[in-house]
N, C-alpha and C positions, 0 to 999 in steps of 0.2 A: 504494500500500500504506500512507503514510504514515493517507491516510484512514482505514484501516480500523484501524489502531492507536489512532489518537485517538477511536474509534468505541469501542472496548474500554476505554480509559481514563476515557470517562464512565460508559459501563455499571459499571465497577466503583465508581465516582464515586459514582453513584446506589442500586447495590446497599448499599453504606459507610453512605451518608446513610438509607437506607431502612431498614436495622437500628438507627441510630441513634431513630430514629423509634419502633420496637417499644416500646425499652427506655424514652423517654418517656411512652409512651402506656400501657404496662405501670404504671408508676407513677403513672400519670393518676387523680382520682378526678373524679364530674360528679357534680353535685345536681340532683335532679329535683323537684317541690314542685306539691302543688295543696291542693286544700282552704283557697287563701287562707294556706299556709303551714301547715297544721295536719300536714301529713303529708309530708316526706322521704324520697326513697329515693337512696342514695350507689352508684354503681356504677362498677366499675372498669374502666381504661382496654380491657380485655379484654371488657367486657359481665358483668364477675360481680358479681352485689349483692355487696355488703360490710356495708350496716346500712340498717336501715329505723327513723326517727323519727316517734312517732305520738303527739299531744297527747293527755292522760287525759283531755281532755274530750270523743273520739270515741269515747272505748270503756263505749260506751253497749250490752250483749246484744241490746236489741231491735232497733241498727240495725247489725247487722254488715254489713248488706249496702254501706252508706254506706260505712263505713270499707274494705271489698275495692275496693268503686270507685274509690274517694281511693288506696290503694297500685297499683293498674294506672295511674292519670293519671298518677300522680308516677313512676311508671318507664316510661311513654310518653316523658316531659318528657325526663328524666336521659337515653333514648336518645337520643332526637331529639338533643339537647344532646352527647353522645358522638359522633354520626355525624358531626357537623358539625365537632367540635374535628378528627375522623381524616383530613374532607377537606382539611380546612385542613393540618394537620399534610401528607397528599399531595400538596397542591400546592406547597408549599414543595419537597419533594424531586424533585418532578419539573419543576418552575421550571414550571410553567401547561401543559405540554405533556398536551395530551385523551388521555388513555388507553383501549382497550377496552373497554367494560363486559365485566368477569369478569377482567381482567390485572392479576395483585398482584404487588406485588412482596415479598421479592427474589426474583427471578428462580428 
């Protein structure tokens, strides 16, 4: 039984560290950037833009379409860049232990 106690005692261990995690990641902000840097998109630890940066020398009428494509690269960039901080941030709380594909935590 001893087992199964110290079995409960990381779960709760991990669920601790696992909210601890939210609350960083909540506060997380990631920079996404293409156009060579002309164009910013800041999004937050959560996935919600918070601001988008866009040099006056792309808001040119004729090429809006440039400038749409440059804001989808730059929040390509900033997720990509988010996904990776959140796996890193998971393996830290689950010490490297492979997880399910679809199992979040907390529990």
């Amino acid at each position: 039984m001893k087992n199964f106690a110290d079995l409960l005692k990381q779960a709760k261990q991990i669920e601790s560290m696992a909210q601890d995690m939210q609350v960083r990641l909540a506060a997380l902000e990631v920079t996404g950037a293409s156009g060579g840097g002309l164009v910013h998109v800041i999004l937050g630890g959560k996935g919600d833009m918070r601001r988008i940066n866009v040099d006056k020398s792309l808001l040119n009428p004729d090429e809006t379409e440039v400038l749409e494509d440059l804001i989808v690269a730059a929040h390509n960039d900033a997720k990509a860049k988010l996904e990776a901080e959140m796996a890193s941030e998971m393996q830290k709380v689950t010490g490297g232990l492979p997880l399910p594909p679809g199992f979040k935590l907390p529990f």
